[in-house]
N, C-alpha and C positions, 0 to 999 in steps of 0.2 A: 610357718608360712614363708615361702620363697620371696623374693626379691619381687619378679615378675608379677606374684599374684598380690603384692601392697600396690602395685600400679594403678593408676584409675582407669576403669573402663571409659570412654570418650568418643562415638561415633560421629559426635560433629563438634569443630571447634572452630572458636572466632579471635581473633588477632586483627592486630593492622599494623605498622611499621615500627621499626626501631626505631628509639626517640623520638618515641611520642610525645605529642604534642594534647592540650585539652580535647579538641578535637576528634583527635581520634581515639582517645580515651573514652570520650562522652560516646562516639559512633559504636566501637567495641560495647556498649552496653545496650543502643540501642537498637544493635544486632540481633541482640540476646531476647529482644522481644521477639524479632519477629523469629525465630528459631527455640523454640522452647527448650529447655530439655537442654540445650547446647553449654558445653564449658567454656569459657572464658579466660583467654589468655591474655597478661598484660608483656607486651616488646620490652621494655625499658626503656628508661628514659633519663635524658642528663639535664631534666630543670629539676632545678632541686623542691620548688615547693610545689610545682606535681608530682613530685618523689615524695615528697611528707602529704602531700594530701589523698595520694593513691595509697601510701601505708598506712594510713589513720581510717580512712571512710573508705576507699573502694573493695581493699582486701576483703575487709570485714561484712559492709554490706551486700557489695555484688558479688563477692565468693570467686574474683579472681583467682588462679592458677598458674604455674608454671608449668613450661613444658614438658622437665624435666620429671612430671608428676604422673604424666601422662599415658599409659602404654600405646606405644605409637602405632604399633599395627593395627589397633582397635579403631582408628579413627579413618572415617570415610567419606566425607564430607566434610571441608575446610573453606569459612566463611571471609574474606579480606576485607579491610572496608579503610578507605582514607588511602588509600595507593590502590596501582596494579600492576607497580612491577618487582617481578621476582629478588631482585636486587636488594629489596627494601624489607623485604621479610624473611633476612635467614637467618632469624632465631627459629624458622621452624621450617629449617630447608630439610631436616634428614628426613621428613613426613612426605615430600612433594613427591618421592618414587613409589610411594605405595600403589600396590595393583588396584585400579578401579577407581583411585580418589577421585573426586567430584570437587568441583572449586566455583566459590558463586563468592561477585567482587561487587564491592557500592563504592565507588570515587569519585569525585569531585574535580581530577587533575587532567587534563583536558590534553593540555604537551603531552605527555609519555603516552605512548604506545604499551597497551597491557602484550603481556608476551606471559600469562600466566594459563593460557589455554582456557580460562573459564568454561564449563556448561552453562554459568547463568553472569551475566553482567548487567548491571546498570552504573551508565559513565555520563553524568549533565553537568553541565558546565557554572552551577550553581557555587554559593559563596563555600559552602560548606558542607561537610559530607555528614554530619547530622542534619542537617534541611532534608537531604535524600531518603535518608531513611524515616525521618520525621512522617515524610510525605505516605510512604508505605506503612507505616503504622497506622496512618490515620486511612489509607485505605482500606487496612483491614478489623477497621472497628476496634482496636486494642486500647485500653485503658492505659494510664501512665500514674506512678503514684506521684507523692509532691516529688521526694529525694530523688527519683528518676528524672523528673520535667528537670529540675532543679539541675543535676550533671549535663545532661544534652543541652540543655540552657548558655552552660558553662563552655561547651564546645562550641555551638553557634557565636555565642558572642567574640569568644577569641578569635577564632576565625573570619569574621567580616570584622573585627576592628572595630564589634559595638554595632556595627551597620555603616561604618563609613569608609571601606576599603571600596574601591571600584570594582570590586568583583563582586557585593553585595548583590542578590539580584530578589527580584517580588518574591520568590519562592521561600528566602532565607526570612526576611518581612513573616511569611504566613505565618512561617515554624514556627516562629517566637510568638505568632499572636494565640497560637492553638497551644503553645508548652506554655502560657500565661495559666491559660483555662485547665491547666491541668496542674497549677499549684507552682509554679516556677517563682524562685526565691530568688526576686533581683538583688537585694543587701548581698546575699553568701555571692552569688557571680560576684558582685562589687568589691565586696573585700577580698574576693582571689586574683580577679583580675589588676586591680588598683594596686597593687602593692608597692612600699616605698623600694626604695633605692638603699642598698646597703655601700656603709661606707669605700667598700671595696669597690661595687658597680659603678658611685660617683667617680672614682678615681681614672677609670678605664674609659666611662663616658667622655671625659674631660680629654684622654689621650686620643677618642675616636677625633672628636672634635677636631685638636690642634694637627692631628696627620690626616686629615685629609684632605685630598686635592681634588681639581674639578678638573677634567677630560673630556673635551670638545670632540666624540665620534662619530663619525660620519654626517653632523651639522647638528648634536645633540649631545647636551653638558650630562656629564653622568659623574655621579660623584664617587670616590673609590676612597676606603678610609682602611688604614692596617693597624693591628694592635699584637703585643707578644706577652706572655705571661707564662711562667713556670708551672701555673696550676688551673685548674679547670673553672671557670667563672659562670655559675648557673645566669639561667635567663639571659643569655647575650642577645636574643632575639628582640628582649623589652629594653636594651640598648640602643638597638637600630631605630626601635620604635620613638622612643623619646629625640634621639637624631633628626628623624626627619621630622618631627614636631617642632625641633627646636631652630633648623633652619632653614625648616620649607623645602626641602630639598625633594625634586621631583623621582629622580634613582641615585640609591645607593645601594654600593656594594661594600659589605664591610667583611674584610678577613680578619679574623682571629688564631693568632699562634698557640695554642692551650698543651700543654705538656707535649706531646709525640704526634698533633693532629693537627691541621688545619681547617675552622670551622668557618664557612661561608654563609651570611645570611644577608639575602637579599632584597630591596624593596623598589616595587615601581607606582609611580600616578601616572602613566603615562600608556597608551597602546603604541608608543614605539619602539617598547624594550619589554619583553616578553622573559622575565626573571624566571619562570620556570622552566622557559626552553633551557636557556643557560645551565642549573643549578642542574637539573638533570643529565646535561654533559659531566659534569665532578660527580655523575653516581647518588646524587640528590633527588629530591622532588620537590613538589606545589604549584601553584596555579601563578597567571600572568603577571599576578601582584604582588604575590610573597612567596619565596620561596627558599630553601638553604639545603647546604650539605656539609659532608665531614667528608675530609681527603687527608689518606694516611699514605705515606711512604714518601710525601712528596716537601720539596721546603718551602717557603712563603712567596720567596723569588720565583718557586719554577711552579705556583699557583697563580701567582700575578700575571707571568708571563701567558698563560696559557688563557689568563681568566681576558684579557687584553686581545688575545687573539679571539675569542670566540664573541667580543664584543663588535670586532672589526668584520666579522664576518655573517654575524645574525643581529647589528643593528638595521635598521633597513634607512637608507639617509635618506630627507626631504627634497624633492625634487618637484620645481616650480614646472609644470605640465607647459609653461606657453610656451618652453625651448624644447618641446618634444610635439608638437600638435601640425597637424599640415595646416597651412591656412594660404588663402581663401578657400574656405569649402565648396567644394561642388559638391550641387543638389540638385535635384529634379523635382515639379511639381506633382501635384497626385495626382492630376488630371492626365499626365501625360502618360502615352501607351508603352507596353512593354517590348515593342518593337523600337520606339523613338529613346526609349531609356538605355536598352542592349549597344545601340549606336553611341548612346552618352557616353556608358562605360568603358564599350571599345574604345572610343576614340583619348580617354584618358588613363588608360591600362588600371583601371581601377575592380576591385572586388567586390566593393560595395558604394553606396552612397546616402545619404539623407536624404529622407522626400519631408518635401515642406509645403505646408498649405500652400502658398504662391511664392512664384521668387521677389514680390515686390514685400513681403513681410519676412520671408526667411522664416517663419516660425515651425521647427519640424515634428511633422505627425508619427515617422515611422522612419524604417530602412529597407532597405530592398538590397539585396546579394546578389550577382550575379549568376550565382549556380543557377539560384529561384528563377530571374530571369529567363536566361537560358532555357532552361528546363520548359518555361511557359511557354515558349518561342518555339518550341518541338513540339509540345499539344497543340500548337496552332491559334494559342493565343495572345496571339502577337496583337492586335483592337485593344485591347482589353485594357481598361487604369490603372498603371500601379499600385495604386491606393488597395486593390483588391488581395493582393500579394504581397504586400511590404509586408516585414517586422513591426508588429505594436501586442503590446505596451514594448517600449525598451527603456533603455537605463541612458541617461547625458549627467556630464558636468560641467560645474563652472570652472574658469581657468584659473581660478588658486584653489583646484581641490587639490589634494596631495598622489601620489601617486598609487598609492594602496588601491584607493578606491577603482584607480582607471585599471589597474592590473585585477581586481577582483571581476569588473564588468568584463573584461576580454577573455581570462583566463579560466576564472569561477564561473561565468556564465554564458561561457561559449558566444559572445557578441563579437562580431568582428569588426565593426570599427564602432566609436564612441564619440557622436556629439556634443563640441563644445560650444555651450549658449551662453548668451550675456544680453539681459533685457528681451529674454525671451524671442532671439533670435539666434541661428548657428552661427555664431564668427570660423569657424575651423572643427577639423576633424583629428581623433589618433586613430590610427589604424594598426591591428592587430601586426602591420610589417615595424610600426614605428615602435613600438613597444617589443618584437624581437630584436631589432638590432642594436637598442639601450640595453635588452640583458645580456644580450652576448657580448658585448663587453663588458658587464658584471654581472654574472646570475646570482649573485650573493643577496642581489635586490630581490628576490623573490619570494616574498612570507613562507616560510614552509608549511601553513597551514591549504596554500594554493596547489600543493602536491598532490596528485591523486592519492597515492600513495599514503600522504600522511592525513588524510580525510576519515574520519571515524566510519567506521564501518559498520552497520547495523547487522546482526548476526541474530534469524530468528528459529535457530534451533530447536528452543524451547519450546516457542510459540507452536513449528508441528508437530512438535512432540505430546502438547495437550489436546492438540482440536484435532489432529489427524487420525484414523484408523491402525492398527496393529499391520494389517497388510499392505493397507499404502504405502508406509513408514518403510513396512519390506521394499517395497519396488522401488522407492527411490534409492536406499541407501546400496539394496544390489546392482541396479542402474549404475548409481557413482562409482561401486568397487570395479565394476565392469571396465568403466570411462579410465580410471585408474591403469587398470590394465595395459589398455587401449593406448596409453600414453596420452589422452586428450582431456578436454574439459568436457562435463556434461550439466545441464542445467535442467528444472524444470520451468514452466515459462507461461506467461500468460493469465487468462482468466484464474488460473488454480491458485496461482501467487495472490492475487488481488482478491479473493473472497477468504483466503487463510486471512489476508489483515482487515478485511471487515468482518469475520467474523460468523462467513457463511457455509455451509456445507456445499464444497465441489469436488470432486473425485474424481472430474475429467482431468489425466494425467496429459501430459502434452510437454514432451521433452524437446530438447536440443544438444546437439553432440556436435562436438566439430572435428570432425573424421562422417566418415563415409556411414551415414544413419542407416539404410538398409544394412551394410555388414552388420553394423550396431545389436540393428532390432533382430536381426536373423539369430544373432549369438545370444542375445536378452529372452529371445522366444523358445531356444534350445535349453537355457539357464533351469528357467521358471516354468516347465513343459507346457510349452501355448504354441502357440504358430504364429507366422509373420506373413502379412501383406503388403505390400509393396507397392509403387509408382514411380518407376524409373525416372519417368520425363520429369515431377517435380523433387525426385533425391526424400520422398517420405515415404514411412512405411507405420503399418499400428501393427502393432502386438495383441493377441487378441490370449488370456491366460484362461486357465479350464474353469473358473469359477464367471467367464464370462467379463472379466475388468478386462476394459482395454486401453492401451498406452500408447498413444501419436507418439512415433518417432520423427526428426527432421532434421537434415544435414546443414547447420546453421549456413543461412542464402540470403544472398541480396537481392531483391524481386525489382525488376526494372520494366513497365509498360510501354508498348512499342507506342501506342496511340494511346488518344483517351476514353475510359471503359473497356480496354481488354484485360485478356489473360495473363497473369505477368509471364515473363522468364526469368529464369533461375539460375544465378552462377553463387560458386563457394562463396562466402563470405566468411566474416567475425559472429562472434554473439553480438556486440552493439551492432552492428549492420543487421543483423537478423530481426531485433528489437525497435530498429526506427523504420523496416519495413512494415509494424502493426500500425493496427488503426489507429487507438488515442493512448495516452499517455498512460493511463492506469491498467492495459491491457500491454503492454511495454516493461514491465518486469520480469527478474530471471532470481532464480534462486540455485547457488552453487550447490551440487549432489553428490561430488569427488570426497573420498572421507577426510581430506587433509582442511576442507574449508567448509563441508558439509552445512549447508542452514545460512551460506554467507546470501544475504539478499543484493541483487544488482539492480539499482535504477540510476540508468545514465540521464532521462529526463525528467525526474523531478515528480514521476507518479506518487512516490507520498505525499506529496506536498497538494498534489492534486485530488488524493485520496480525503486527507483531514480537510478540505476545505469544499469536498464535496460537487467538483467538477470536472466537466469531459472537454475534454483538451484536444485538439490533433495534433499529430507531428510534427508536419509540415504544413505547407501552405496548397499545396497542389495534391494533396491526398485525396480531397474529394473528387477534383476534376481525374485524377486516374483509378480511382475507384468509388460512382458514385453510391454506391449501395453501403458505404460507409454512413453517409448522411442516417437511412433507416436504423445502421448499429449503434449511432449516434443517440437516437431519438430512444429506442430502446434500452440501453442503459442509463440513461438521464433517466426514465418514467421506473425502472426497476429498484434500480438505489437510491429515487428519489433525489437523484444530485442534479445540475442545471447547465448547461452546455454553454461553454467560457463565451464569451462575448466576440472573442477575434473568430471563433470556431464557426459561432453564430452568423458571422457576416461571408465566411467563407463560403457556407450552406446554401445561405441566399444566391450566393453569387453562385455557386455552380447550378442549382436550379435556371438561374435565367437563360445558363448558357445551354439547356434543354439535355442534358445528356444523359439523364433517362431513357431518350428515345436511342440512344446509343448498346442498352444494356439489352441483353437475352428475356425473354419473356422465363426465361427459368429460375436467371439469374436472381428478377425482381419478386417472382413468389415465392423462391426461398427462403429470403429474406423477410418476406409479408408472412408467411407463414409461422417463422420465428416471433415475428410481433405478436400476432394474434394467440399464439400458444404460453404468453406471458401470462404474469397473475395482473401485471396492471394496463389491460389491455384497453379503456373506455382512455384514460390518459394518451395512450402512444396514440390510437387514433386522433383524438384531437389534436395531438402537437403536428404529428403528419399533415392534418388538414391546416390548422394554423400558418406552416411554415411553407405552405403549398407542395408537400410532397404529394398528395394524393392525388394532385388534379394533376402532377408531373408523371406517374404514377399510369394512371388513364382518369380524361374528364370525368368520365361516368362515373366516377367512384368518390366521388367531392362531398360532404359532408350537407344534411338539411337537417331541420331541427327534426323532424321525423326517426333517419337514422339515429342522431342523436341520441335522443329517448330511449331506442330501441337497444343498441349497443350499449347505455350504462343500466339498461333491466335486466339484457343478457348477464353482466357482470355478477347479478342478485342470483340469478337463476342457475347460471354456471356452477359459482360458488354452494347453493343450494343442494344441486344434485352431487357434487360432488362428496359432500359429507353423508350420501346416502351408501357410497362405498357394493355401489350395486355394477354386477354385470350385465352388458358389456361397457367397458368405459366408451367415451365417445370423442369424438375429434376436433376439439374443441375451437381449433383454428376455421373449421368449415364451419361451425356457428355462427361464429363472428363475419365468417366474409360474407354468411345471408346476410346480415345487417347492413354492411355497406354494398351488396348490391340490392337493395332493397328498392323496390317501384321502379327496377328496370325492365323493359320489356325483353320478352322473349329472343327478338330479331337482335338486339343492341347486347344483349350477354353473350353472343356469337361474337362480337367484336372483343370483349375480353376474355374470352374462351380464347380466341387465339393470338393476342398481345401479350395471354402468361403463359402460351405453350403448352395448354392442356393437353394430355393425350387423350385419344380415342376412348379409353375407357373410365377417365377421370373426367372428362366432359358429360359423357352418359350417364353418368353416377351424379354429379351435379343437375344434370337436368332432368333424369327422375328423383333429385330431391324437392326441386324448385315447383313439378309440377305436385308429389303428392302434398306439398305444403298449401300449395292454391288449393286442393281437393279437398283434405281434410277442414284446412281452415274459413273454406264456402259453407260447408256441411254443419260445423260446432257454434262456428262464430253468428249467426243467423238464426240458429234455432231457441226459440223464445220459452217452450213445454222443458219441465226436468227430466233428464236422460236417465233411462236404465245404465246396470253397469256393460252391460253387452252391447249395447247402440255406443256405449263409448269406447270401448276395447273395439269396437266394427269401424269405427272414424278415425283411432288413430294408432289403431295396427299396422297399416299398409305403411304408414311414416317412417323412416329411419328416428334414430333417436334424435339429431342435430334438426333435425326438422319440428320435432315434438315441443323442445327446450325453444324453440323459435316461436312458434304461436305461443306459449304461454308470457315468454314477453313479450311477443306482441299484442296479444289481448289486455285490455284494460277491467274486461267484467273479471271478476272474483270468481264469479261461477265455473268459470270456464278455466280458471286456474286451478280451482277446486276439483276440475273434474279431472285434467292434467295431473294433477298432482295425485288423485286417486289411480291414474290409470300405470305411471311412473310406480307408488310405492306397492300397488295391489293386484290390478290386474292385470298386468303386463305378467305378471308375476306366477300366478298362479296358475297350476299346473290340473290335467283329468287321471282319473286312477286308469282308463284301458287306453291300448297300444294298436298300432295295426296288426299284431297275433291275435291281439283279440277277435277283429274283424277279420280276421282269414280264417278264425275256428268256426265264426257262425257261417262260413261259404262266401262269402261274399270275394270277391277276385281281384287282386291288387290291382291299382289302377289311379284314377283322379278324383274317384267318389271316395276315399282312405280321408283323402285330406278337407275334405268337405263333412265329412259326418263327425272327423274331429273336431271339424273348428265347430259345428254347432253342436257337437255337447258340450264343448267348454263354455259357447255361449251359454248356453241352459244351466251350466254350473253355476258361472260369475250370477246369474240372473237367482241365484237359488230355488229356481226349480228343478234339478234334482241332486241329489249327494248320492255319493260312494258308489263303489265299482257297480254294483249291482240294478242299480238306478241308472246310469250310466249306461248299462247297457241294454237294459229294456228300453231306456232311449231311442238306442240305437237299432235297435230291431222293430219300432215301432215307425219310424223312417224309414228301415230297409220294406216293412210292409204296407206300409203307404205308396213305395214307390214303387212295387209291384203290382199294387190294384189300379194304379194311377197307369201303368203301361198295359195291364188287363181292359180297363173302358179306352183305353185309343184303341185298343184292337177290336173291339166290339164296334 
């Protein structure tokens, strides 16, 4: 047997960094759950009694391996867990160029940037990277024995320090209460982790102690301790640790010289010194509270030195906010108009300002921007109260917060200036200018977690790689090679984003490219042999592909309103520009399509957040007033997902309502949109909220909500739903159903008035008004009559009805009977069909004509009636009528 063929077969394998730690020991196993079948690699590691207890119990139990056992081409799927950066794992770097590897990472390290290309990641900011996977075990029903609870046990507690490290969080808490229930052996954790102190480690302790000094950087003591030794001293980490037990010490940094290496292990209680950014500079990793590394080539002097600079430049110093704050604040009350406040701000060159209940309280409600201003001031609503347009909820502080906080509200959350109150009044302001010209004299002060840039990036690749189709999945990724091409970015965007993370089926594709979207869609339609349509004037075009799927293309634009309720226009823009021209925040997402970032999700405003917590959001403040037909998309996805329309959103509604500009809008415009509603599944809801919120009487009076319609429109809902599971031809329109409802007990002369307030056409009027009358016809006829109906007096009263008309009298009939007969004439006799044709009646002589369709429809009567079956019956029928109706013209001529 050759060399090659004693190699282990291995198509998926799990590791986690060199010099390991319990932690990622215990995670390496409880990888192993959720990947069956997978081998098991141990890094190594330089504590020595993880070195004895990984040799004594893990080998043997968990069937650890080395890589060297491995045949490396076999393996195609490579599991990380406890880091995710490349650096940290190359004991099993010669595997990382295999063609087709797949790489899925569980970490806990929040600092480092994975740069491992993952297909699948999860990165939380939790104590511990067996809490994470804890978590995924217990979501997929996996059982644990004791000796397994009992290792992952052993990682979690090492890693939160028992539960007392500040990066403990509820989720680390849970792990341990659910690895209890599954047999976890606190005594074995306690005697591994508790371990004495060997004479050698007392001795080193003692020299951390006596050499270390305390270093006052940038207005915060950090303790810095060095030690040298010829030989390698296990557990220097459980050194640091008894350190800072022993002198309270909030950060230390303690170097260790060990044979050829310099080993760095670092501790913080504090979020002003972030020990992992750090420790990851020397090639290290861990989270904000412990972290270490090993630095080889370099000597203790030129790691001090470097470790000293990098303290000088990613501490961030405390800075007392009252010698950065404008004061006295200018404010405006909420009563005042946006006209009187425009003058405010001109006259003091300002951007924004606080609006305060009154200026004799100072207490402030909101903010107002001048852009918003402005902006309202070109709709012409210059009247109007601030209060209607300000910023709320916003974020203030008090004048000894630290400066983190003020840089997180300006920078993190796009606020441009920041109220400062004391006893619930503004004393002063920062403004977004006061806070640049402090970093531009240091931008050192600026967390780097405030980076765009270094902001975790959600990447949901996976995600449409489960829920999406085989041929979607085509169209986007040939879309991205295209965009590629193209040298530009291409996105998909909108609704399609938003139902992939709730979990819905939408196929409407709806791109954005930045470059010129017709060329786009012309080359996309040539690609994938479809055709392309086109719209100059707004830069979009759809691709329409042979199986019928069609993809909106759109040259990402900034849509700007000349007045309020028009058309917008259109000039180039960005994708964030193209994204805060939508409606609400959850319809505001982009997902990257380019193959270098394929699945990367973009939300500049905070639609997840809006997503999990179940609400519709607008963008801006002036959204409705320049598009009020947002209000109806409003109300319609609020009653579809069942989520609740934010409370600022809420009052914005109202407020564009009063300012009537509805009557501003196209009567096309608004039964587009009502049509949309009505074609929902939760359509008795969006009506009511419409009515509720006064859309309907904004809308047209006549269309106002009584208890009558009421009734009617949530029995429609029974009825609807009813026939639609009857999966019968032809389907029906189920939007004109509903709007019988709400025109319900209008007269004749007054449905002319909304006939053309929605810009009915001539043959859309006439269709409606032969629906409205055969509905009064039939329903005189049924509704009235007291005797039980044959089945042909019933098929004779509601044949003439279209279907939307039929499904209307049955809810609005209250007798049973009369639904009963509905419901027979719906699944039976609508239905059923006579065995002869009009050949048949041209064979007996008879002469095509208008008696064809009269002799048919009374045989079919005679059928439904069961007096007579089968062709033959049928048409002695019908020759006994044709001769009746010749003696009948025989005695007129006598």
């Amino acid at each position: 047997m050759s060399k090659t063929e004693e190699l282990i077969k291995a198509e998926t394998i799990i590791t986690g960094h060199v010099n390991a730690d319990f932690d990622c020991l215990a995670a390496i196993v409880a990888a192993g759950k959720l990947y069956p079948g997978a081998t098991l690699i141990f890094p190594g590691s330089q504590e020595k009694n993880l070195r004895n207890f990984y040799m004594e119990s893990a080998t043997y139990f968990f069937n650890f391996k080395q890589l060297k056992e491995i045949d490396k081409d076999s393996v195609k799927l490579l599991v990380v867990v406890d880091t995710s950066r490349k650096i940290r794992i190359s004991h099993v770097k010669s595997i990382l160029d295999n063609p087709g590897l797949k790489i899925h990472v569980y970490d806990h390290h929040m600092q480092s940037e994975c740069d491992l290309n993952p297909e699948f990641i999860i990165k939380k900011p939790w104590g511990s990277s067996v809490a994470i996977l804890t978590h995924e075990i217990r979501k997929k029903n996996i059982t644990l024995h004791q000796e397994e609870a009992t290792i992952l046990g052993l990682g979690l507690y090492e890693d939160t320090g028992s539960f007392m490290f500040n990066s403990t969080t509820e989720h680390d808490f849970e792990a341990g209460k659910w690895l209890l229930t599954c047999g976890m052996e606190l005594d074995v954790i306690t005697d591994l982790l508790n371990r004495e102190l060997t004479s050698q480690q007392i001795s080193l302790l003692s020299k951390l102690l006596e050499g270390a000094a305390t270093h006052t950087i940038n207005d915060l003591d950090i303790v810095i301790s060095e030690i040298s030794t010829p030989d390698y001293v296990g557990d220097f980490s459980v050194l640091v640790h008894k350190f800072m037990d022993m002198e309270n010490v909030k950060v230390l940094f303690a170097l260790g010289r060990m044979n050829d290496r310099i080993h760095l292990v670092a501790r913080s209680r504090t979020k002003d010194v972030d020990v992992g950014v750090i420790c990851s500079a020397f090639g290290g990793g861990g989270h904000a509270y412990a972290a270490s590394a090993t630095i080889k080539d370099q000597t203790l002097a030129e790691v001090r030195d470097e470790l000293f600079s990098m303290l000088y430049s990613k501490v961030t110093p405390k800075l007392n906010i009252e010698n950065l704050m404008s004061k006295p604040a200018v404010a405006i009350p909420r009563n005042m108009t946006i006209s009187q406040s425009v003058e405010r701000m001109t006259q003091f060159s300002l951007k924004g300002v606080p609006v305060v209940d009154n200026m004799e309280n100072m207490r402030c409600v909101g903010i107002l921007e001048q852009k918003i201003a402005d902006k309202a001031l070109a709709h012409q609503l210059g009247d109007v109260d601030v209060e209607i347009y300000m910023q709320h909820p916003f974020s203030s502080v008090k004048k000894d917060c630290d400066l983190h906080r003020v840089m997180e509200i300006i920078l993190g959350q796009k606020q441009r200036l920041v109220p400062v109150v004391e006893n619930d009044k503004v004393i002063a302001v920062i403004t977004r200018t006061d806070l640049i010209n402090l970093l531009v004299q240091d931008p050192a002060r600026i967390p780097e977690s405030l980076f765009p840039e270094n902001k975790q990036v959600r990447n949901i690749r996976n995600i449409m790689r489960n829920r999406l189709p085989n041929k979607i999945l085509e169209i986007l990724e040939t879309a991205g090679q295209m965009a590629e091409e193209f040298g530009t970015e291409a996105y998909v965007v909108g609704g399609f984003v938003r139902d992939i993370l709730l979990t819905k089926p939408n196929f409407d594709l709806d791109l954005v490219v930045e470059t010129d979207g017709i060329k786009f869609a012309k080359k996309l339609a040539k690609k994938m042999s479809g055709r392309a349509k086109y719209h100059r004037k707004f830069k979009t075009a759809v691709v329409i592909l042979p199986d019928g799927q069609r993809v909106d293309v759109a040259t990402a634009r900034l849509e700007y309103y000349e007045y309020p309720a028009a058309l917008p226009t259109v000039e180039l823009s960005s994708i964030k520009m193209d994204l805060y021209r939508r409606d609400f925040t959850v319809n505001a997402l982009a997902v990257h399509i380019n193959p270098s970032s394929f699945g990367k999700l973009v939300d500049f405003f905070g639609a997840q957040r809006d997503l999990k917590d179940r609400t519709i959001r607008i963008l801006h403040a002036l959204s409705f007033v320049e598009d009020p037909t947002r209000i109806m998309r409003a109300i319609r996805f609020e009653q579809r997902f069942d989520f609740r329309i934010g409370g600022q959103t809420l009052n914005l509604i109202k407020n564009a309502l009063k300012l009537n500009l509805f009557n501003k809008l196209s009567g096309y415009r608004i039964v587009h949109e009502l049509k949309l509603i009505l074609n929902e599944d939760a359509v008795p809801g969006s009506i009511k909220r419409m009515d509720e919120l006064g859309v309907l009487e904004a809308i047209h009076p006549l269309l106002v909500l009584n208890s009558s319609r009421e009734q009617v429109i949530t029995e429609l809902e029974r009825v609807i739903s009813w026939h639609s599971l009857l999966y019968l031809e032809p389907t029906i329109s189920v939007w004109k159903t509903y709007f019988l409802g709400l025109c319900m007990g209008i007269s004749k002369p007054k449905m002319e008035q909304i006939y053309n307030r929605f810009s009915f056409s001539q043959t859309e009027k006439r269709e409606f008004v032969h629906l409205r009358e055969t509905i009064f016809w039939a329903a005189g006829n049924i509704m009235n009559i007291r005797k039980e109906l044959k089945p042909s007096e019933i098929y004779t009263i509601l044949h003439p009805v279209p279907l939307e008309g039929v499904l209307f009298i049955m809810a609005r009939t209250k007798r049973d009977m009369i639904k009963k007969y509905i419901s027979q004439y719906l699944t039976t006799l609508r239905l059923q069909t006579i065995d002869i044709t009009g050949d048949d009646l041209k064979e007996l002589g008879l002469i095509p004509g208008p008696q064809y369709a009269q002799l048919l429809f009374e045989t079919k009567l005679a059928c439904l009636d069961s007096v007579v079956k089968g062709k033959d019956e049928q048409l002695e029928f019908v020759k006994k009528k044709l001769l009746n109706l010749v003696n009948n013209k025989t005695d007129e001529k006598l």
